[in-house]
C-alpha angles and dihedrals in degrees: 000000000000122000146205121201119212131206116188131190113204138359095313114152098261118243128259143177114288115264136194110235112221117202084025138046090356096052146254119321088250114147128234093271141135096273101018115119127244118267140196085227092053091062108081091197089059100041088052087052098045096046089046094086157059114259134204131201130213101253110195121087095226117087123237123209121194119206148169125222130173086337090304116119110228128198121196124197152094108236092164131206118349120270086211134032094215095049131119098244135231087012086232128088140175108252099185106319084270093062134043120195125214117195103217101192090221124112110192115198109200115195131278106304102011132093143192123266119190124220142178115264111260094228084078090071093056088051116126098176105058094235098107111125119241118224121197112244112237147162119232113191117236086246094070111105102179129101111252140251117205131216126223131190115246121243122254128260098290101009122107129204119216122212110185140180111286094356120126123252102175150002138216143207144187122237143169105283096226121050100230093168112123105187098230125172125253122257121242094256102045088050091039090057087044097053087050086049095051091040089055090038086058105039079056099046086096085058107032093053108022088105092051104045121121138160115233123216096263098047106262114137119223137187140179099240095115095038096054098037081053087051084051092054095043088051094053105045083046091069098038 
């Protein structure tokens, strides 16, 4: 099992491993049924990328709303006195009117040969309201020893972002620390396997998924075929 180690100064929310809120960001408990609606938590693609993660909270009780107005970045809250002198306060700060930054007070330290990409929290994707904050993604190298400070994108004019108690505001994910991948075409032989894959995949879709079909409210039709060929998978490389 990898491991990333984390060193906080001050009362920030401490990290944890990204979870998918149910009832919350992730949707409503509603079963894969004929009426029920779509959900985040019913995409297995999406819940594997959500749950990848680290996640962090906003941690003070006062809420925080970003806004634009006539091209001015305005931040509005009371954070009160400082809990600390020597403090950075309030933890928010202008970066260029385009850009607000956020000092997080956590340093993460992935293993040898890994480093930290940030990443903007995935319940912004599930975000009907438009007040999600946006964080910048970013890498930060293994060497770097200092707590971070996260960036976040400014609203648009007339929109306003939300950032509220308890509720998370990035994520964050370890990665190799060099990008090795060169993009190279597959031979005829390797397209020509996947193509029978995805061809066999597709003529058993009725059977594969009959059992696990179902119509959404608003006329979408689903099925299980990912999610039990990805149980297949899981189960294999289990007993390897």
């Amino acid at each position: 099992m990898h491991k990333i180690k984390f060193r906080m100064s001050g009362d920030d929310l401490k990290p944890r491993r990204t979870r998918m809120e149910i009832p919350g960001w992730a949707g409503q408990p509603e079963k894969r049924t004929d009426g029920s609606h779509e959900h985040a938590w019913h995409c297995v693609p999406f819940s594997e990328y959500a749950k990848y993660g680290v996640e962090i909270f906003y941690p003070y009780k006062n809420e925080l709303r970003v806004s634009t107005q006539n091209g001015r970045l305005i931040l509005d809250g009371d954070f009160g006195s400082p809990p600390d002198p020597v403090r950075s306060w309030p933890p928010f700060r202008d970066f260029g009117a385009s850009y607000y930054t956020y000092q997080l007070l956590l340093d993460l330290k992935p293993e040898p040969g890994y480093s930290i990409k940030v990443e903007t929290h995935p319940s912004f994707y599930t975000d009907s309201t438009g007040t999600a904050p946006i964080a910048v993604p970013a890498i930060i190298r293994e060497w770097w020893p200092m707590v971070y400070f996260l960036v976040f994108k400014s609203p648009t004019e007339g929109q306003t972002h939300i950032f509220r108690a308890d509720t998370p505001m990035a994520q964050f994910t370890m990665i190799p620390a060099e990008s090795d991948v060169e993009l190279e075409p597959m031979s005829f032989d390797e397209a020509a396997e996947r193509e029978l894959q995805s061809r066999r995949i597709y003529a058993s879709r009725e059977t594969l998924g009959a059992a696990s079909r179902w119509l959404s409210s608003t006329d979408t039709v689903f099925d299980g075929t990912y999610r039990h060929i990805y149980g297949a998978a899981r189960s294999t490389a289990e007993k390897k």
